[in-house]
N, C-alpha and C positions, 0 to 999 in steps of 0.2 A: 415371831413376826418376820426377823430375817428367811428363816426359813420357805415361809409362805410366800413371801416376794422372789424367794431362786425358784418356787414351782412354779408362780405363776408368769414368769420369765421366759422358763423353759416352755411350757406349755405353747405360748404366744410366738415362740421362736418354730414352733414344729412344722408349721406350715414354710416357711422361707428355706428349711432345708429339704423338702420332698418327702416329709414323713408322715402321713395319718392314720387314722385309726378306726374311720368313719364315712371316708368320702367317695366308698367304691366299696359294691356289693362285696357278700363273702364268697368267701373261693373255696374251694376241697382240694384238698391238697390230698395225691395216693400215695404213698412210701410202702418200698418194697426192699423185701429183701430177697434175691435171684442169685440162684445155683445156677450157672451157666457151665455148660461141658462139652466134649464132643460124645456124640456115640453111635453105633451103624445104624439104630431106628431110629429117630430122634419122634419125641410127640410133638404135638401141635403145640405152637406157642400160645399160650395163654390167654386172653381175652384183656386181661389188663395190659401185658405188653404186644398184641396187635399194631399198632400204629408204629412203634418201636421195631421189630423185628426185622426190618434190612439193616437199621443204623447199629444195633445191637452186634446182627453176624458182622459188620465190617467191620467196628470198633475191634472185638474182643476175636474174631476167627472162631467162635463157637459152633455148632449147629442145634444147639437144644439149650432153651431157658427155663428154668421153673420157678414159680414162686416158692418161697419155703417160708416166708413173713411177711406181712403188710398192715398196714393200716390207713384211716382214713380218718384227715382231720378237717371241720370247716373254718376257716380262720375269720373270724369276724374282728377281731380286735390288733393282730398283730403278735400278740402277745402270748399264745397260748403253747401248749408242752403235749408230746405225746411220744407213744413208743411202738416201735414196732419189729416183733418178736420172733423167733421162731427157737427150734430145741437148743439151740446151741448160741444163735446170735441173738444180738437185740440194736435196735436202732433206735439212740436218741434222740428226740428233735424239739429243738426249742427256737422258736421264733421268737427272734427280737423285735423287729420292725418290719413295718409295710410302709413303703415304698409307695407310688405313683404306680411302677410296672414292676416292681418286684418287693421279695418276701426275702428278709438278713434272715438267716437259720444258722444255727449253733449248730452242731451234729454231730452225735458222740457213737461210736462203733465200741459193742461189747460183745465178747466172746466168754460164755459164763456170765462172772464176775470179773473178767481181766479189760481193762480199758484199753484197743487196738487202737483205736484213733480217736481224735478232737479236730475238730475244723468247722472253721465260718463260711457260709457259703449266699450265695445268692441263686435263688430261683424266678424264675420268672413266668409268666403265661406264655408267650413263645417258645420257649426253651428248657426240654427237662432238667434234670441235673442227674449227669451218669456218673456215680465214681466205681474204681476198680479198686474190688478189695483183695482180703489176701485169698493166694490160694489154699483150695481146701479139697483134699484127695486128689479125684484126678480132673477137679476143677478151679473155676476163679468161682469168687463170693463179689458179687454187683450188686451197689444199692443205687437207687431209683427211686427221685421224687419228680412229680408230677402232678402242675396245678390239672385240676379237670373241668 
């Protein structure tokens, strides 16, 4: 009985902190994982990071992005986990919470089986979220989430 009285507590408190689960269509969220390098041809950037491609060369000083992992998740609940992969990386992503204007994400970087990073992050619909990962050859590793 106590039990059922802290859920139904918490429930009733979700709204007073800016948390819901219901009150605003779902979103797709795209998560990538991007080989960024320099090289004398560089190809065309990608179709997914189009919109991205000035903010990206002046962030990192690149001139060429590739997708090498991605996925696409629709988040209806807040709540939901997905991964996005490629031969050698993997991106974990779990959302905790939705927000009014933004999505809490957990976000686990795996190289193999070796856990490189954890971090909480917040994304938003205005605002991708770039992090700079490690480098790899003669490049960096960028991951990229992006409501759409």
């Amino acid at each position: 009985m106590r039990q059922l009285f802290v859920l139904l507590t918490a429930i009733a408190l979700l709204p007073m902190i800016g948390i819901t689960t219901s009150a605003r269509g779902a979103d797709t969220v795209w998560s990538g994982l991007v080989m960024a390098n320099n090289v004398p041809e560089p190809t065309p950037i990608p179709a997914e990071l189009s919109g991205l491609e000035t903010t990206l060369k002046h962030i990192f000083g690149y001139n060429q992005f590739q997708v090498i992992g991605q996925a696409r998740k629709t988040l209806k609940t807040g709540g939901e986990e997905w991964l996005a992969s490629s031969k050698y990386f993997s991106l974990r992503v779990d959302s905790k919470a939705q927000g009014n204007s933004a999505y809490l994400l957990n976000l686990q970087l795996f190289q193999e089986q070796k856990l490189l990073l954890e971090t909480d992050a917040r994304l938003t619909k205005r605002r991708p979220l770039v992090i700079k990962g490690p480098l790899v050859g003669d490049g960096q590793l960028v991951l990229l989430l992006v409501v759409e």
